[in-house]
N, C-alpha and C positions, 0 to 999 in steps of 0.2 A: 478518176481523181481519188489518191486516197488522203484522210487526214490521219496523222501521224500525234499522238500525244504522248511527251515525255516530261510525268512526273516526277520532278528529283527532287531533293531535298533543299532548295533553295528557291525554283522557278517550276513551274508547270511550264510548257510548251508544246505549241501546237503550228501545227507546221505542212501546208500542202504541196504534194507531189504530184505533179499531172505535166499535162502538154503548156506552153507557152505561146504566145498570137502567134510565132513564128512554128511550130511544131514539136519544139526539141522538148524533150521531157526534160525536169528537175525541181529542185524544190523553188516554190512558187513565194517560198517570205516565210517568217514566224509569228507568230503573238505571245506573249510573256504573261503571265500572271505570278506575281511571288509565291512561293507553297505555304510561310504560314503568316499570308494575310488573312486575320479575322473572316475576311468576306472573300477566300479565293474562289471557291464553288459559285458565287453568284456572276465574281469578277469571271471567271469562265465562259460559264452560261453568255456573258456579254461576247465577249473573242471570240467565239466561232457560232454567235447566232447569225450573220450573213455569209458560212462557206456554204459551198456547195462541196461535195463529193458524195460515190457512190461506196467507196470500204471506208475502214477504220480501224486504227492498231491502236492500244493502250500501251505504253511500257510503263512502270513505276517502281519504287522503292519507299513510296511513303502510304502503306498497306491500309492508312483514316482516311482516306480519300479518294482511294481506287475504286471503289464503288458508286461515291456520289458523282464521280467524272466519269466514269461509265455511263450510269444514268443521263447523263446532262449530254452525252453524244446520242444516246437512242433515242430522246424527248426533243432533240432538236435534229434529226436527222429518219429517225425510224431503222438507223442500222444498227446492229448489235457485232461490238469492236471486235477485232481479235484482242485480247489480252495476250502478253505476254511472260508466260512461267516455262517451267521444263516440263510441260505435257504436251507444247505444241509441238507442229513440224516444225524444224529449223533448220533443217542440213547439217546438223553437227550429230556425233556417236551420242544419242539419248545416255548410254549407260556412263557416260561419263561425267553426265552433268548432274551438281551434287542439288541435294534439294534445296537447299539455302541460297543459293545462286542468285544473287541481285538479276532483276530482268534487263537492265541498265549492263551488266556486263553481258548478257545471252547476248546483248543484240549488238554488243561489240565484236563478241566473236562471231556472231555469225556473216557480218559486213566485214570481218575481216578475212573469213576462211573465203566467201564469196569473192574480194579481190586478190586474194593472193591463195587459191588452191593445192600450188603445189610446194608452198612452201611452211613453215614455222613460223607465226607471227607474236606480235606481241603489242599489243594496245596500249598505251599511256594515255589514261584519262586523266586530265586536270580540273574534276571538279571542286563541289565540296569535299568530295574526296577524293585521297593520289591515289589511283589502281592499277593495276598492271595487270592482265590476263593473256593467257598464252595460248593457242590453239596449237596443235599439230598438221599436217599435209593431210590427213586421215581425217581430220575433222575432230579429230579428241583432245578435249577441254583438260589442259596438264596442270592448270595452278592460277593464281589469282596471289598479288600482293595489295594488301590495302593498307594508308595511312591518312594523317590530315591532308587538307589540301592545300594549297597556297593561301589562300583568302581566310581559310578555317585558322593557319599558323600564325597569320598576320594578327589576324584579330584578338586568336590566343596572348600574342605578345604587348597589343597596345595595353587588353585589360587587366595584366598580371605587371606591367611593368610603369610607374606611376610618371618615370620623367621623359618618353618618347611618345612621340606624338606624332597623330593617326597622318598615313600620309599616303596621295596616287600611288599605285606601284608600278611606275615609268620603269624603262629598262635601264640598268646603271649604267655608267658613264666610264668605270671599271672597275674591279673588284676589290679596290685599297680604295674603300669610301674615306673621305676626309671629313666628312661632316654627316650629322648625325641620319640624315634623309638618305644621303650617298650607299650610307654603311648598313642601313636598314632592307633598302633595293636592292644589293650584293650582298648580302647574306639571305635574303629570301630566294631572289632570281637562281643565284651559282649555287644554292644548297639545294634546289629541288633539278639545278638539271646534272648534279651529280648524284643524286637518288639516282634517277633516270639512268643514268650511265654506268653506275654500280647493278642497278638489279639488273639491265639488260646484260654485263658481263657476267655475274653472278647465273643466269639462265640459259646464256651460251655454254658457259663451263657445266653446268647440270647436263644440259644435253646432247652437247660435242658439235654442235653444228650452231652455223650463223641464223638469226632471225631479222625477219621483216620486221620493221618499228613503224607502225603508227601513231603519232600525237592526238588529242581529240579533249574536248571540254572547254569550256568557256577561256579558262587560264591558258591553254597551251599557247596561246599565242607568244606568250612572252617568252617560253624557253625555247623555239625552237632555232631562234637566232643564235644561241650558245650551244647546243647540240645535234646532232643528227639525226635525223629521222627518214625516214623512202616515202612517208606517206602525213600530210597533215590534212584535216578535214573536222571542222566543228560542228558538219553535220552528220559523222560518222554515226553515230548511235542514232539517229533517225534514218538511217539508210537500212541498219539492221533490223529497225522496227519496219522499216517498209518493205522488206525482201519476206518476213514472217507474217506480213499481214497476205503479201503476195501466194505465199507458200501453204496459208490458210482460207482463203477465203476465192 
C-alpha cells in the first residue's frame, strides 16, 4: 500500500493506492485538507492517522509545509517519504529537467511518459494553475507553459469587477451568453479551452509532429466536453507521484 500526498496550492491530498477486497489495484479514495487553513498540519495529522500503508511519496509546490507533512507521515507511520525534486529516479533524461521544476509537474511527466512511451505528450493541468508540460519519446522534458487557472481568473474577475456576481461555474448553455451568469460561464469555459487548443497547435508546429493531450486537475472536468483530449484522469499526478515512490523506495 503506498500513500501518495499532493501538496498544491489550494488542497493537500492524500490518497491510497493498493489492492481492493476484490484484488485489482488502484486508488483506494482521497482525503482533502485546504493548504492555507490556519490548522492544515494538524487537519492532516487527522486524515491519514487511521491508514495503513507500507511507502510513501510527498509531491508539493508549497515549499512551508513540505517538512511539517513530512514529519506528520513518519510520526504517524515510521516511514520516511519519498519526496519528490529532480534528484530522484523518475525515468525521465535527469539533464533536462531544470531545477525550478514544480514536483507537481515532474510527476506529470513522468505518469505521462509511463503511459504514452513512444510518443510526444502534453499534460493540461487545470489547477490553481493552467500548465501545460511536454515530454518527448526519449523521456526529455521540452517546455512547461504556466498561467492562472480557471478558479484563480474567476475569482480575479468577481474581486476587480464591482457589479458581477460570484457564481457555480456550470457548463454554458452556449457561447452567446444572454445573461450576465450565461456570459460569465462562456467566457471562462470557451476561453481556457481555446488556451488549450492554441498552445497545443502552437507545440505541434514547434515540433512538426502530433502530441498525446492529457487533461488533469481538479477544473478539467469542465473543458473536456469542448475540446479534445486522448487521455483525462484527475488522478494523473498522483499516479506520477506513485510510479517515483515506486521507482525509489
Amino acid at each position: 500500500m503506498i500513500l501518495a500526498v499532493d501538496i498544491g496550492n489550494t488542497n493537500i491530498v492524500a490518497a491510497l493506492y493498493g489492492e481492493d477486497s476484490n484484488g485489482v489495484c488502484g486508488w483506494l479514495g482521497q482525503r482533502r485538507v485546504k493548504t492555507k487553513s490556519p490548522t492544515a498540519v494538524v487537519e492532516f495529522r487527522h486524515v491519514i492517522a487511521d491508514l495503513s500503508y507500507d511507502r510513501a511519496v510527498v509531491s508539493s509546490v508549497v515549499p512551508l509545509l513540505t517538512n511539517n507533512i513530512v514529519y506528520e507521515v513518519r510520526q504517524a507511520s515510521g516511514i520516511d517519504p519519498v519526496i519528490v525534486d529532480n534528484t530522484v529516479k523518475t525515468g525521465l533524461a535527469n539533464d533536462t529537467i531544470p531545477d525550478e521544476l514544480g514536483a507537481d509537474i515532474i510527476c506529470n511527466l513522468v505518469a505521462a511518459h509511463h503511459i504514452y512511451p513512444n510518443d510526444y505528450v502534453t499534460v493540461a493541468d487545470f489547477g490553481t494553475a493552467f500548465t501545460t508540460e511536454t515530454i518527448s519519446p526519449e523521456g526529455r522534458v521540452l517546455g512547461v507553459t504556466i498561467g492562472p487557472g480557471i478558479m484563480t481568473s474567476v475569482k480575479a474577475l468577481f474581486e476587480n469587477t464591482a457589479q458581477l456576481p460570484e457564481i457555480r461555474l456550470d457548463l454554458p448553455k452556449s457561447v452567446l451568453g444572454l445573461n450576465t451568469i450565461d456570459a460569465i460561464r462562456a467566457g471562462v469555459l470557451y476561453g481556457f479551452t481555446g488556451q488549450i487548443t492554441a498552445i497545443v497547435g502552437e507545440i505541434e508546429k514547434e515540433l512538426g509532429t502530433k502530441v498525446k493531450v492529457i487533461a488533469t486537475g481538479g477544473f478539467s472536468r469542465y473543458v473536456t466536453d469542448f475540446v479534445h483530449v486522448d487521455r483525462a484522469d484527475i488522478d494523473h499526478t498522483l499516479e506520477g507521484a506513485r510510479l517515483i515512490c515506486e521507482m525509489n523506495s
